[in-house]
Structure formats: structure tokens, C-alpha cells
Rosetta silent file (secondary structure, phi, psi, omega in degrees, C-alpha in Angstrom):
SEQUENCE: XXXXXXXXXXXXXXXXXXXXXXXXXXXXXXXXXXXXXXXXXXXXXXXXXXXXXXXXXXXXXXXXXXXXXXXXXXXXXXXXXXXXXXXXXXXXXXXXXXXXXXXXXXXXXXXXXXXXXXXXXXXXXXXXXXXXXXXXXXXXXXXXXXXXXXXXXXXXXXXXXXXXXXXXXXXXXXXXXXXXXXXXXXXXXXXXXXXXXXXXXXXXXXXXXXXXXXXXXXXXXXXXXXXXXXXXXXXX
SCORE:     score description
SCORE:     0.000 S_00000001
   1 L     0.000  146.065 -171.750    0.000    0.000    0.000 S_00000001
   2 L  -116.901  114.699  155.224    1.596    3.616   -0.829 S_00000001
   3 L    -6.488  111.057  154.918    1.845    5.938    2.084 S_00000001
   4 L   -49.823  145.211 -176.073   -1.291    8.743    1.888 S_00000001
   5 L   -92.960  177.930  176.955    1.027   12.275    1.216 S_00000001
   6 L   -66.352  -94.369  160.226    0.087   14.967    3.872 S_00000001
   7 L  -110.104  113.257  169.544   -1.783   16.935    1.060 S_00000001
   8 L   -25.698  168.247  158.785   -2.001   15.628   -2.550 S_00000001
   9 E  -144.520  112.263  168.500   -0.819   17.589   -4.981 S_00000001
  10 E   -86.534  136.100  159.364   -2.730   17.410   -8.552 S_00000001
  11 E   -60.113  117.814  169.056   -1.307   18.253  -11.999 S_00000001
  12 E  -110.726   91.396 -165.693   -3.595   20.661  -14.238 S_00000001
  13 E   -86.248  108.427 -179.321   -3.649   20.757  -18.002 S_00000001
  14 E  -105.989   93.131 -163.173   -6.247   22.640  -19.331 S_00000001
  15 E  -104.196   22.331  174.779   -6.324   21.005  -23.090 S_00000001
  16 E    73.256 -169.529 -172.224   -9.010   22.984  -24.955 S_00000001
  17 E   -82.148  143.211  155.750  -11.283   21.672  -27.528 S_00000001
  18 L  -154.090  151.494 -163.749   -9.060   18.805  -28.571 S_00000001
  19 L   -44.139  176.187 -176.373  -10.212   15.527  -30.800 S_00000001
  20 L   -93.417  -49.607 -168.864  -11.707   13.076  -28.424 S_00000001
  21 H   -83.831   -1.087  169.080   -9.365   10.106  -29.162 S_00000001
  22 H   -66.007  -12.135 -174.800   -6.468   12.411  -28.967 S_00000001
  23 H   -85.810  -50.536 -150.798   -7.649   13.256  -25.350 S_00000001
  24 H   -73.593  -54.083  170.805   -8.379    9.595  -24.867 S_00000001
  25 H   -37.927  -43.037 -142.417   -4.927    8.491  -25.842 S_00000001
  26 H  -108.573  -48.759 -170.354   -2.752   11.423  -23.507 S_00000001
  27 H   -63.579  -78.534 -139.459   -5.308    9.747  -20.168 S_00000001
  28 H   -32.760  -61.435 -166.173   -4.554    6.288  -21.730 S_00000001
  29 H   -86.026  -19.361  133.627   -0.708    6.811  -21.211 S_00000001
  30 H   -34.908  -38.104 -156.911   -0.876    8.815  -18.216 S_00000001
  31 H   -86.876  -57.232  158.167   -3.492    6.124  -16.727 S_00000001
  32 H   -45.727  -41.546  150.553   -0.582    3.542  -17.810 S_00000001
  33 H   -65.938  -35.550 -174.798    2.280    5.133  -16.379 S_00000001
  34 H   -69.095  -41.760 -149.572    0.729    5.600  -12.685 S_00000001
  35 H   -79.500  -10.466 -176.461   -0.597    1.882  -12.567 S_00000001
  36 H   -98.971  -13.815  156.657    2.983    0.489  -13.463 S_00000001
  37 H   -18.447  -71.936 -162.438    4.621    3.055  -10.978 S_00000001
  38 H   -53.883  -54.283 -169.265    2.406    1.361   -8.620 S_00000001
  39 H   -62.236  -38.378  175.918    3.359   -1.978   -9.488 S_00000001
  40 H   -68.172  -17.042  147.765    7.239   -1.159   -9.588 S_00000001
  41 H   -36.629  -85.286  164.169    6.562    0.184   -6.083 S_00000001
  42 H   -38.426  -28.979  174.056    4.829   -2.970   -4.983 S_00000001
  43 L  -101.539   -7.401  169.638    7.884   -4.751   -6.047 S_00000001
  44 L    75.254   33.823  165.079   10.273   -2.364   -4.468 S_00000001
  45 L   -85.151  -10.815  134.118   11.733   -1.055   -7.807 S_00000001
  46 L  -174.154 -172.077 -154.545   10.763    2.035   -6.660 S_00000001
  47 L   -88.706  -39.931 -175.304   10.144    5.038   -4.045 S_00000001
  48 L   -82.671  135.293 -147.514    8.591    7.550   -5.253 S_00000001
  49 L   -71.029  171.698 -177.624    5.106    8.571   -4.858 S_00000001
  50 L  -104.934  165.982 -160.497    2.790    8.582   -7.973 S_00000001
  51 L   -95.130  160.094 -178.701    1.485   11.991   -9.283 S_00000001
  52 E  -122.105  139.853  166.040   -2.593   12.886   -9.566 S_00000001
  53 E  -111.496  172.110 -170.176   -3.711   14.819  -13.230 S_00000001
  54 E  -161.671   98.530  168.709   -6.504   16.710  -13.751 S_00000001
  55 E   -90.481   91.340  150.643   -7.719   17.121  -17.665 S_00000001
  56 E  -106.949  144.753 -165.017  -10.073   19.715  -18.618 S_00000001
  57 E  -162.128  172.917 -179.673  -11.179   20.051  -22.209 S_00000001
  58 E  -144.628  138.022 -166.189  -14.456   20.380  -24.649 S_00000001
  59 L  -100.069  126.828  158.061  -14.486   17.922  -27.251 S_00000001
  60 L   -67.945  164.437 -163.248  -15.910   17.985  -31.166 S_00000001
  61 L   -36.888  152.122  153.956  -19.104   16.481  -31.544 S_00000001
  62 E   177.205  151.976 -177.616  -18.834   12.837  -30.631 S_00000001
  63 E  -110.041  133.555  174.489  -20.754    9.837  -28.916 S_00000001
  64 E  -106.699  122.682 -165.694  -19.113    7.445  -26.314 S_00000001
  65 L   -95.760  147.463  171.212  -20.292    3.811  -25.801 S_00000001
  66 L  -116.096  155.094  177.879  -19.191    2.727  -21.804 S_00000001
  67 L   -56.923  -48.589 -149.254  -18.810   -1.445  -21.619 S_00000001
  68 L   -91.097   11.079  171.801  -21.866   -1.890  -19.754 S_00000001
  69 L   -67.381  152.880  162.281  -23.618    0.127  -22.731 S_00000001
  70 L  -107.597  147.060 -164.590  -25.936   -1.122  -25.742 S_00000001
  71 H   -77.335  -34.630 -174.537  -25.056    0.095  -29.125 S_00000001
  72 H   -44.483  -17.146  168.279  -28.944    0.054  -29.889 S_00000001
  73 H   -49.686  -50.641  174.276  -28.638    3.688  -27.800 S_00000001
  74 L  -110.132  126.869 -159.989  -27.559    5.155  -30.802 S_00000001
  75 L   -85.652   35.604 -175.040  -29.831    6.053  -32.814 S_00000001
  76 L  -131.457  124.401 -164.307  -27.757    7.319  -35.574 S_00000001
  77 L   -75.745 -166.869 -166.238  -26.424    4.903  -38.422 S_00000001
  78 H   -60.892  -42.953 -170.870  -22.621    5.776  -40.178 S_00000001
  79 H   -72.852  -23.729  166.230  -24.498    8.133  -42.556 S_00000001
  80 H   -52.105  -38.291  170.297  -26.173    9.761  -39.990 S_00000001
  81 H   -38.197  -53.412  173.507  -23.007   10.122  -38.126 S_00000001
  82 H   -51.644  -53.181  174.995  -21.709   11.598  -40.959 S_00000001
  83 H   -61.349  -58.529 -138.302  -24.778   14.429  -41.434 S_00000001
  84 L  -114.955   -6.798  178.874  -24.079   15.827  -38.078 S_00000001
  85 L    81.518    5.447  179.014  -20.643   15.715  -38.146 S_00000001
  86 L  -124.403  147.793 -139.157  -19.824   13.866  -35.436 S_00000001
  87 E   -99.938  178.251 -178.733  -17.672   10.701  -34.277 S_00000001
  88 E   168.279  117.542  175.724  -18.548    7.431  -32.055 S_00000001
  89 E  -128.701  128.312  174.351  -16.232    5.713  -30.390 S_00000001
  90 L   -51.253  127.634  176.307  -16.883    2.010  -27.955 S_00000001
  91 L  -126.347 -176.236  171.315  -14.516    2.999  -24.905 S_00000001
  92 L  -116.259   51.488  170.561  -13.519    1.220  -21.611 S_00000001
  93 L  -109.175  173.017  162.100  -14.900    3.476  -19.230 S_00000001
  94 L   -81.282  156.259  168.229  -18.512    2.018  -17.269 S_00000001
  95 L    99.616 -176.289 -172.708  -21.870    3.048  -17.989 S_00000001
  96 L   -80.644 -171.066 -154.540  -23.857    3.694  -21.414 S_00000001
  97 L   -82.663  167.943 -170.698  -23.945    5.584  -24.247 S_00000001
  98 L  -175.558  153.047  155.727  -23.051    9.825  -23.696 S_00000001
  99 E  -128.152  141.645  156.971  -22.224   12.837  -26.035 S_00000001
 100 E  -108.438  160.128  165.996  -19.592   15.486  -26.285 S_00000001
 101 L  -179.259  175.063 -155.805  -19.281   18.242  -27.888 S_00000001
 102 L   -51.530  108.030 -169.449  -18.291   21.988  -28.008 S_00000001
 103 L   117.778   39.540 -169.170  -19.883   23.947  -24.739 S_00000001
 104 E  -139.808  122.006  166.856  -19.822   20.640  -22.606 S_00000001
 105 E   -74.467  111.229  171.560  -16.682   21.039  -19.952 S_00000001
 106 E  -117.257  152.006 -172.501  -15.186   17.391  -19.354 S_00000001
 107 E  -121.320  169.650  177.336  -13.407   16.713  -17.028 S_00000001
 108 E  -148.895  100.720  166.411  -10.925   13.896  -16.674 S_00000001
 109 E   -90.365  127.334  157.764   -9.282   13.100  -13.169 S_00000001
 110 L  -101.065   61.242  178.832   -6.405   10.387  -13.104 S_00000001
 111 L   -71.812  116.727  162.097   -6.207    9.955   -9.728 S_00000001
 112 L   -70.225   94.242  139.836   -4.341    7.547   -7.545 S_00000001
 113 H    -7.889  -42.682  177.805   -6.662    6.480   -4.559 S_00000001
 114 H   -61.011  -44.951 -179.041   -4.348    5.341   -2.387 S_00000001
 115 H   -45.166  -38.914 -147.683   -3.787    9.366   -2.160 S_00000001
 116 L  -123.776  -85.823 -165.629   -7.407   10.281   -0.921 S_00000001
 117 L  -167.781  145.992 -151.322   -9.426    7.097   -0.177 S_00000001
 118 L  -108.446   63.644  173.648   -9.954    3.572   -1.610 S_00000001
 119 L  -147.849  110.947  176.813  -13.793    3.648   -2.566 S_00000001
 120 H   -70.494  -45.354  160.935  -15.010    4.112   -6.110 S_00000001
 121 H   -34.005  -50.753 -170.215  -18.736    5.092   -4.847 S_00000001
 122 H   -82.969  -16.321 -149.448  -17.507    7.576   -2.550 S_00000001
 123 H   -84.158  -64.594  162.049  -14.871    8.811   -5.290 S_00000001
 124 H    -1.904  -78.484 -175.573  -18.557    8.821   -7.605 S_00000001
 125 H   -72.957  -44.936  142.412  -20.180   10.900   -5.080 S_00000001
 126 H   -20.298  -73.305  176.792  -17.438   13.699   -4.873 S_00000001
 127 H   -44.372  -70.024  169.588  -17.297   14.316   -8.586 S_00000001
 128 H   -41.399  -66.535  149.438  -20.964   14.766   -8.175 S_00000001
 129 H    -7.092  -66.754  162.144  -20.642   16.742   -5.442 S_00000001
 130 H   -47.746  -60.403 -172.565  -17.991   19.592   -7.232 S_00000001
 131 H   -87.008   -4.675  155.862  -20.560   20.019   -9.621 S_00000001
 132 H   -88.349  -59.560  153.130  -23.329   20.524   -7.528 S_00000001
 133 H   -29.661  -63.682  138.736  -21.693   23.008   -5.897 S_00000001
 134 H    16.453 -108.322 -171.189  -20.885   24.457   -9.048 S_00000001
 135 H   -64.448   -4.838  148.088  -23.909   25.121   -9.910 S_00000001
 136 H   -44.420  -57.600  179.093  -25.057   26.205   -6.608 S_00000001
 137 H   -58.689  -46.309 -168.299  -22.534   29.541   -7.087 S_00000001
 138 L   -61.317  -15.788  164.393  -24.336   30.103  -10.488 S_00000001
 139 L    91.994   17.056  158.906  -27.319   30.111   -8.433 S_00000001
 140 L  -116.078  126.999  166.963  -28.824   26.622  -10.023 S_00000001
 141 L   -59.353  137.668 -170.004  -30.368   24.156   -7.785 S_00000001
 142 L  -156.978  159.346 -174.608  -29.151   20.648   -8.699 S_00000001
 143 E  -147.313 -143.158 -149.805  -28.990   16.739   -6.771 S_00000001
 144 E  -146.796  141.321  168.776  -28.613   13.280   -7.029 S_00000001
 145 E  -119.835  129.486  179.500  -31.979   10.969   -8.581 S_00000001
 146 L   -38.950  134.751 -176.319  -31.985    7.888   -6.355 S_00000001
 147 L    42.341   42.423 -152.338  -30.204    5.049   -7.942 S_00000001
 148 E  -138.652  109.854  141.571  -29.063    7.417  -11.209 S_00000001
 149 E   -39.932  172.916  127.699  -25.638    8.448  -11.601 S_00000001
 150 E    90.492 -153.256 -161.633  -24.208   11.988  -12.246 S_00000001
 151 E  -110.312  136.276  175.937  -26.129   15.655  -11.269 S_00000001
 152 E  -117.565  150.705  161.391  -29.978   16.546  -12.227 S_00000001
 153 E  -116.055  169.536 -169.442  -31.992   19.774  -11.658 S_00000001
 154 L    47.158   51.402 -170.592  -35.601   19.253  -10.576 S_00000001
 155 L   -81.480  -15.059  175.840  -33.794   16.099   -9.124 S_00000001
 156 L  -112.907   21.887  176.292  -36.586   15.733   -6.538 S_00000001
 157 L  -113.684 -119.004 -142.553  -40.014   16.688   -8.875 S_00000001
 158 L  -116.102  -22.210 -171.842  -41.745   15.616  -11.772 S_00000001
 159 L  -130.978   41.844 -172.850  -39.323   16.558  -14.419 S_00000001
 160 L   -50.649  141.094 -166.030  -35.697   15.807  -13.545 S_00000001
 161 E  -135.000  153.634 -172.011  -33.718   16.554  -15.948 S_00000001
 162 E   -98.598  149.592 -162.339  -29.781   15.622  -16.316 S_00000001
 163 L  -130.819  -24.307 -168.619  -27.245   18.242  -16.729 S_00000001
 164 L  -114.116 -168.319  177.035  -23.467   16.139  -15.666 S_00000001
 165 L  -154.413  173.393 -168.819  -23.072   12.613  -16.736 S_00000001
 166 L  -166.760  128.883  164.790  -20.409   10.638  -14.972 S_00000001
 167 E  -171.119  139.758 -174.403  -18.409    7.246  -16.315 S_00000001
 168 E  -147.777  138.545  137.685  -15.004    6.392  -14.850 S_00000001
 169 E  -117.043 -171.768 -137.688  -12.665    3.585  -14.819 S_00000001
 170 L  -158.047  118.786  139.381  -10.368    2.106  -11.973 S_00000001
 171 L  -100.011   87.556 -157.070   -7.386    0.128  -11.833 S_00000001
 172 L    47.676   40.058  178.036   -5.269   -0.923   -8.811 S_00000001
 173 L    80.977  -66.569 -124.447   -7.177    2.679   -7.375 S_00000001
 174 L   -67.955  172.050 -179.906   -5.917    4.586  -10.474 S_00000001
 175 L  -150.695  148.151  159.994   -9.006    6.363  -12.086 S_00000001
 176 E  -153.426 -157.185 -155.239   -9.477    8.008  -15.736 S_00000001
 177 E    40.310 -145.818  155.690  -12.521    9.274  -17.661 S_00000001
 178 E   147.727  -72.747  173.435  -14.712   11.031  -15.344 S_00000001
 179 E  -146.570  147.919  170.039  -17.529   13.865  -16.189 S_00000001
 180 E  -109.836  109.203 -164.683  -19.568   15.635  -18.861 S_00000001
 181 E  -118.838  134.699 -152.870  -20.595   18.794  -17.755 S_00000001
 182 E   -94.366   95.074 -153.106  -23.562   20.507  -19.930 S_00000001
 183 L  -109.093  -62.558 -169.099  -22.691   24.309  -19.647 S_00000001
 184 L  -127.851   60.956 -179.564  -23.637   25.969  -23.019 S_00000001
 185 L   -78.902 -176.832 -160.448  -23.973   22.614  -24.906 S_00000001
 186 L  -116.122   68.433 -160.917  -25.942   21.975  -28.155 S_00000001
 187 H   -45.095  -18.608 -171.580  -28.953   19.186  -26.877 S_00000001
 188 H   -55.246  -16.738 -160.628  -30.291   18.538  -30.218 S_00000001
 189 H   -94.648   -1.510  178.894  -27.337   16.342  -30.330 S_00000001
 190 H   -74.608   -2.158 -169.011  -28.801   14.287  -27.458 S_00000001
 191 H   -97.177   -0.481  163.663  -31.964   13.342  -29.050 S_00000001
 192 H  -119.788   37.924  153.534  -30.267   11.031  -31.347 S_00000001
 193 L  -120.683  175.149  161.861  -29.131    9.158  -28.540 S_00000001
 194 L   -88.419   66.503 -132.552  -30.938    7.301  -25.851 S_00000001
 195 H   -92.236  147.785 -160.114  -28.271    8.768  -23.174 S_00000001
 196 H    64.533   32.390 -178.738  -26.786    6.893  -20.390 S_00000001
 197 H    79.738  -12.766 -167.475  -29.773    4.100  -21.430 S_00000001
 198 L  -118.379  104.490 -136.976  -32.465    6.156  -19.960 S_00000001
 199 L   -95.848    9.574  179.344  -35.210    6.724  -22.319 S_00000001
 200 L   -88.582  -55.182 -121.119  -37.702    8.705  -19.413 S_00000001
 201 L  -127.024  158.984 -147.028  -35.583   11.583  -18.394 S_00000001
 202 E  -125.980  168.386 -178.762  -34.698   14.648  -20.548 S_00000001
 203 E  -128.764  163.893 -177.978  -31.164   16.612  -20.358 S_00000001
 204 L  -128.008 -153.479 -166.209  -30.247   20.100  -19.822 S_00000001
 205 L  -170.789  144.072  173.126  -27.739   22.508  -19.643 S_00000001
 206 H   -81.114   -2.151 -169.746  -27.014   25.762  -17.573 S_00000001
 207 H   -79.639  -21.656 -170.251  -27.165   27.781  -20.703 S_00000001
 208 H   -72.789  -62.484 -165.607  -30.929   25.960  -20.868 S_00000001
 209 H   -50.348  -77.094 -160.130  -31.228   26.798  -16.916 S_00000001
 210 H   -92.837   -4.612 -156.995  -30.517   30.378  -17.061 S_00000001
 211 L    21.219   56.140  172.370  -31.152   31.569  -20.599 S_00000001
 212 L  -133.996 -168.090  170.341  -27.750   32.849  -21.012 S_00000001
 213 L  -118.116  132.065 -176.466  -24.419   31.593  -22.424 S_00000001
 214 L  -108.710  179.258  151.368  -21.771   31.527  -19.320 S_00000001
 215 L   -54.394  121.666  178.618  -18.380   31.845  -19.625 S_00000001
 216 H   -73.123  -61.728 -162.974  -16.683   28.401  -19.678 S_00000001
 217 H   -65.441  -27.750  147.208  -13.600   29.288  -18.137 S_00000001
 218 H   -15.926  -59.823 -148.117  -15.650   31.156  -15.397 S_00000001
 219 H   -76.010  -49.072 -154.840  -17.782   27.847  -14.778 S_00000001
 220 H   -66.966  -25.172  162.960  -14.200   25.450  -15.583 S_00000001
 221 H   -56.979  -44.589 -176.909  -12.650   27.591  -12.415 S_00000001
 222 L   -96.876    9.750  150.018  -14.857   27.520   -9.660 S_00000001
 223 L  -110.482  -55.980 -179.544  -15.231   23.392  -10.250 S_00000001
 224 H   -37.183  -21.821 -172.215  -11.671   23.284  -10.233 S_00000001
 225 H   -95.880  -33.024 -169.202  -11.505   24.898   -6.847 S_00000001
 226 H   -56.497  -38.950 -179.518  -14.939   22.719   -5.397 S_00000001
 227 H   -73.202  -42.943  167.651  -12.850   19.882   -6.472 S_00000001
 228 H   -62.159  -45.456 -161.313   -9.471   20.424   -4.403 S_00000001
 229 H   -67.702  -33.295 -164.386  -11.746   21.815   -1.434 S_00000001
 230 H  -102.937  -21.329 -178.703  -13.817   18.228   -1.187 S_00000001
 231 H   -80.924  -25.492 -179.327  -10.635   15.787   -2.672 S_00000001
 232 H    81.749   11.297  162.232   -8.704   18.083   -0.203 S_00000001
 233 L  -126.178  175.659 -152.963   -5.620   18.715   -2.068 S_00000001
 234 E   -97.330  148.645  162.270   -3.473   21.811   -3.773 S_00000001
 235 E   -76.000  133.921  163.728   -2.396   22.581   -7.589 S_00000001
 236 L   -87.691    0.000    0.000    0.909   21.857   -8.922 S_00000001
């Protein structure tokens, strides 16, 4: 087991719109480096602790399949794909089908666990957290819908509607993927998916919420800070 540090210390990359699998590739070998750290640790090839990243970016259009997903979600064949301009790729994070695309902040923490705490639920329920807080400064109410991943507003009435999405994977603790958060996104592109599997509940956006356009880097600051305040560690 590797030593908890005093206070963590997370890397932060801020990578802009960038292609999705070019994004996917840069966690992939980050995500790859940490877990054999870990192992060469475990084997006593070496000492030194492993580093935590933090990826924010906005993605062109594109749809993401999770393992525990059905392809039958999306409802758009190659040419459709094609029409709209946008990509679809099968990935290895959990959960169902999801879209990005330009106005949507994702975020991607590669976090070693052993730093903070060695529960993927409560890890879940953090991420969710940061962005309900979030949206709390902007002055939107937002929750949790029982036995639902990621953050809804009008999460306890009649018309919850989903605004973050959330799929992560885990290795030896390590973490990558993480959240898609729907700040001045474009929903029409959600309507040719069924997303995250769940064909009752409708999605939003704060740009929806408030009938403005915010600033992204406004919104991408003030989760960056909710998230060091509740993981409890400092920027490199």
C-alpha cells in the first residue's frame, strides 16, 4: 500500500477543444504510467510517490459507448453520423452511451486512490458533489436521482432533468474518464441518442437553466476549486 502524502498535490492541463481520441490516448498513457509506478513500487523497484492529473477540455461532436452500454442507444447509423458531423467511439470506461461536444466542460481526473481514499462510490459521489456546488454559485439548484448516476436539476419533482453525466474507470485505485458537464452545450445532439440508457428523463444545460451563455472558463474555475476543497488537495 503507498503511504497517503500529507496533502495531494494534482497536476492541471487545461487542453481545450481537442479531438476526443487524442484526449483519450494522452489519459490512456498517463493512466498507464501511474498503474505500473504502482506496481514497480509494490515490487520495491521504486520510491517515489505517484502523481494525480486533472484534464479539462471540450471535445468535437462525438458519442461514447461505456462497456456496460448497448449500441442500440444510438440512434444514428454511419451516414447519420456523418450528417451531423460527429464521431462514435466504444470505450472502456462504465456506464452507457453519452455525447460530447463543443460547450460541454469534461473533465478527466487520473487519480491515484491510495492518495485520498480507496472507494469508487464515494470517489462517484465527490465528482458529483464539485458540480453541484458548481452550480449552486451560479445560483442553479441541482442533486442526485436515487439510484441514477451523475447531477440533475428538478432532481426531486416531476421533471428531472440531467445536466453532468459521470463514467469512470479504476485500476489498482488509479481512475481516468470522469464527467460531462452541460454548460452551453448543443442538446439537439442528445436526441439522437438514448443517453446513459435512460429513455424517461430529458437533459439540460445551464445555458438551458438560465437563458444565457456563461463563460466556460468562469464555470471550468470555480469546479476546479470545489474539487481540491472536497478531494482536499493543492495545484501543482
Amino acid at each position: 500500500m503507498i503511504q497517503k502524502s500529507n496533502t495531494p498535490v494534482v497536476i492541471f492541463n487545461d487542453l481545450g477543444l481537442i479531438d476526443y481520441k487524442e484526449a483519450w490516448d494522452f489519459q490512456e498513457k498517463i493512466f498507464k504510467e501511474i498503474v505500473q509506478q504502482k506496481i514497480d513500487i509494490r515490487n520495491g523497484l521504486k520510491t517515489e510517490l505517484t502523481k494525480n492529473h486533472l484534464l479539462f477540455c471540450e471535445h468535437p461532436h462525438v458519442y461514447t459507448l461505456g462497456k456496460s452500454g448497448s449500441k442500440e442507444n444510438l440512434l444514428l447509423d454511419e451516414n447519420g453520423l456523418k450528417h451531423y458531423g460527429a464521431a462514435f467511439y466504444e470505450i472502456n470506461r462504465g456506464g452507457d452511451i453519452t455525447y460530447h461536444g463543443p460547450g460541454q466542460l469534461v473533465g478527466y481526473p487520473i487519480f491515484d486512490l491510495d492518495h485520498f481514499f480507496t472507494d469508487i462510490h464515494k470517489y462517484l459521489r465527490f465528482l458529483e458533489e464539485a458540480v453541484i456546488l458548481t452550480l449552486q454559485k451560479f445560483g442553479i439548484e441541482s442533486g442526485r436521482v436515487e439510484g441514477l448516476t451523475g447531477v440533475w436539476v428538478d432532481f426531486d419533482g416531476e421533471n428531472p432533468r440531467k445536466i453532468c453525466a459521470l463514467g469512470v474507470k479504476s485500476s489498482r485505485w488509479v481512475t481516468m474518464h470522469g464527467i460531462g458537464f452541460n454548460v452551453n452545450s448543443d442538446l439537439s445532439y442528445f436526441s439522437h441518442i438514448i443517453p446513459c440508457g435512460i429513455q424517461d428523463k430529458a437533459v439540460t444545460s445551464m445555458e438551458r437553466e438560465l437563458g444565457k451563455k456563461l463563460d466556460m472558463r468562469e464555470v471550468a474555475e470555480v469546479l476546479k476549486v470545489k474539487l481540491s476543497d472536497l478531494f482536499s488537495y493543492t495545484y501543482s
